[in-house]
N, C-alpha and C positions, 0 to 999 in steps of 0.2 A: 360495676356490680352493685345489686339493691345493699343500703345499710339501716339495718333496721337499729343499729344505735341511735339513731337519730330522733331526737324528740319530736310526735309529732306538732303539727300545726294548722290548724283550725280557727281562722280568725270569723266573727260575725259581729258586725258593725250594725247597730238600730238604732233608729229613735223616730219622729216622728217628723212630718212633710216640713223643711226647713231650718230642721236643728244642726244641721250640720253633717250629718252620717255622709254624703255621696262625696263634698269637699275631703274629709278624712279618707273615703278610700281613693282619691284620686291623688291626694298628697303620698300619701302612704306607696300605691304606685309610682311618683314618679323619684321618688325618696329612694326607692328599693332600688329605681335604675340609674342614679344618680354617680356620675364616674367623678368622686371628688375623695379629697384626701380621708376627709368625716368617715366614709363609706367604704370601709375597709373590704365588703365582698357586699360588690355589687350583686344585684341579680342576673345569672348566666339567661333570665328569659321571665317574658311575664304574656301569660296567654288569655284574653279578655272573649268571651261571648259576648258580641258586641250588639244585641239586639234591638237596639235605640241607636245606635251609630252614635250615641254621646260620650262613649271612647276613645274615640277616633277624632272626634272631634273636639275634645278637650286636650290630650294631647298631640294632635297635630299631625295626625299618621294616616294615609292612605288605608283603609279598611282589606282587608284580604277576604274573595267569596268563593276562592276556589281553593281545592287539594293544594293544588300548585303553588299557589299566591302565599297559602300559608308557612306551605313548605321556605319558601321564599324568603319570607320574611324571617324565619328563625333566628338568621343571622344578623339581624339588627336589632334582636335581644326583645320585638314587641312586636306582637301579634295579636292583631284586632279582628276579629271573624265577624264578618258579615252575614248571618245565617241564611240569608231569602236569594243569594243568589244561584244555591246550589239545592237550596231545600225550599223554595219558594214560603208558602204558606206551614209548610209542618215543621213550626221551630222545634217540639220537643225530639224529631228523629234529629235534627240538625245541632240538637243540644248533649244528645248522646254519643252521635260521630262525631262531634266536638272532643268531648269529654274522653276518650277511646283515643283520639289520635295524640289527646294533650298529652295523658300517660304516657304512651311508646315515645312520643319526642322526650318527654324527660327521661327515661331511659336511657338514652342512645350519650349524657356524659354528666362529668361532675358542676357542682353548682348550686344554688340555692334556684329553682322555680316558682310561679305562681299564678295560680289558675283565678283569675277572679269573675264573676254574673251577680251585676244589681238586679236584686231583687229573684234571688234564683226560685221562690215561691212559684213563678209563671210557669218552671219548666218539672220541677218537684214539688209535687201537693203532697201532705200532708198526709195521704194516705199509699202515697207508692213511690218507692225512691230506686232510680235506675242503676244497676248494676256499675255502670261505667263511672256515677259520681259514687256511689259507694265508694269503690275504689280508690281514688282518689283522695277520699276521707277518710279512711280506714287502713290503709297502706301507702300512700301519697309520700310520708315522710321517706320509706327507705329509699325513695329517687329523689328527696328534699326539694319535692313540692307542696307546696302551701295552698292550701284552701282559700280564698277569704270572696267573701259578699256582704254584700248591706240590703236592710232591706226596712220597709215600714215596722211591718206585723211580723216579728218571730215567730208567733202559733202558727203560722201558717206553714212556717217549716218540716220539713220530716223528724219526726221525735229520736231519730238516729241520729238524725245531721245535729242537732243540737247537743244529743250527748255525747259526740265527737267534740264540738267546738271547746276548746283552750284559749282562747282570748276573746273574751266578749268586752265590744267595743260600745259604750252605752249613753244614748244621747237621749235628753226627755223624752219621755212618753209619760200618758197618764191613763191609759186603754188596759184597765183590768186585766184582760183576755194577755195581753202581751206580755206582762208584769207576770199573770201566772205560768206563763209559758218558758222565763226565763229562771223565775224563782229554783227550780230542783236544783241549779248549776249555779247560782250566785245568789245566794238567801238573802243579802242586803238589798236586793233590786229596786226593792220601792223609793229609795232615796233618790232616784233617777227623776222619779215625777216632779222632782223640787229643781232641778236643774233649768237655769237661763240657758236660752236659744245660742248653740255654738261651743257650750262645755259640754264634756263629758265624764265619764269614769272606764276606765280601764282598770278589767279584773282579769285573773290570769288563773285560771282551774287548779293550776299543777304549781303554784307556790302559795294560794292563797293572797298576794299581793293586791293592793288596788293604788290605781295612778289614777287622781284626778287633773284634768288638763282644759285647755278652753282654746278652742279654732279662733274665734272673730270674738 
């Protein structure tokens, strides 16, 4: 049953080409599915729009391009959707049957989930944001699943999707545009522009907290 006690979870990972951002959310992935003593609840499932196949292929998993395939995979806790083999050419219809089936699988039991799309900007502009990730932004937690993406340019985001996001994961940038885009949800942002290639800052919306850490 949905539990809306559940804090949501919104993470967005940025910075600019080589800072680090796409390393942190693939650790972070495979952290979350990690069956080790550290990792007291693992992830019951982590579901990737895989439309670079650079999911699949950093972790080491056979891609899934069918209903089936996906289905399939559930039970090995990681599911990598290859969108062109069932949607050819139209990623954004194959990004919302994505998003729509992610839902109902978390549904179906208990466990922390996570829906992750680098750079989901391709598939939601800035000016229209589809139902299905709504969803999943907005309601996600009471099936505790988690949002997260990384991406260059935040402004590119939908201004909903951002003022959902609860963990902004934050690697240099020095791109005005992006700086003002994140500024309304983390006022300190420009401190970011100072950061070497591989650190970041971690702020957290809903304690006010900030963790500075460093990848490489």
């Amino acid at each position: 049953m949905p539990d809306y006690s559940l804090p949501p979870c919104v993470t967005l990972i940025f910075g600019r080409c080589g800072s680090g951002k796409t390393t942190m959310a693939f650790r972070y992935i495979a952290n979350a599915l990690a069956e080790q003593p550290a990792n007291v609840n693992p992830a019951a499932c982590v579901f990737i729009f895989d439309w670079k196949l650079e999911a699949a292929h950093r972790l080491g998993v056979t891609p899934a391009g069918t209903a089936a395939q996906c289905e399939a995979a559930v039970s090995t806790r990681l599911v990598c959707f290859e969108p062109s083999v069932m949607f050819q050419e139209r990623q954004k219809d194959a990004f919302r049957w994505f998003c729509h089936w992610v839902f109902e699988v978390s549904r179906r039991g208990p466990g922390k989930k996570i829906f992750f799309c680098d750079e989901l900007w391709k598939f939601v502009d800035a000016q229209s944001l589809p139902v299905e990730l709504e969803k999943i932004a907005r309601i996600g937690r009471a099936e505790n699943l988690e949002l997260l993406t990384a991406t260059q340019h935040p402004r590119d985001y939908h201004r909903d999707i951002r003022a959902e996001v609860t963990e902004w994961i934050c690697f240099n940038t020095t791109e005005p545009g992006d700086l003002d885009a994140v500024r309304p949800y983390f006022r300190d942002v420009d401190k970011v522009a100072l950061l070497p290639r591989g650190s970041f800052i971690g702020y957290n919306r809903e304690s006010g907290a900030e963790l500075a850490g460093k990848l490489f």
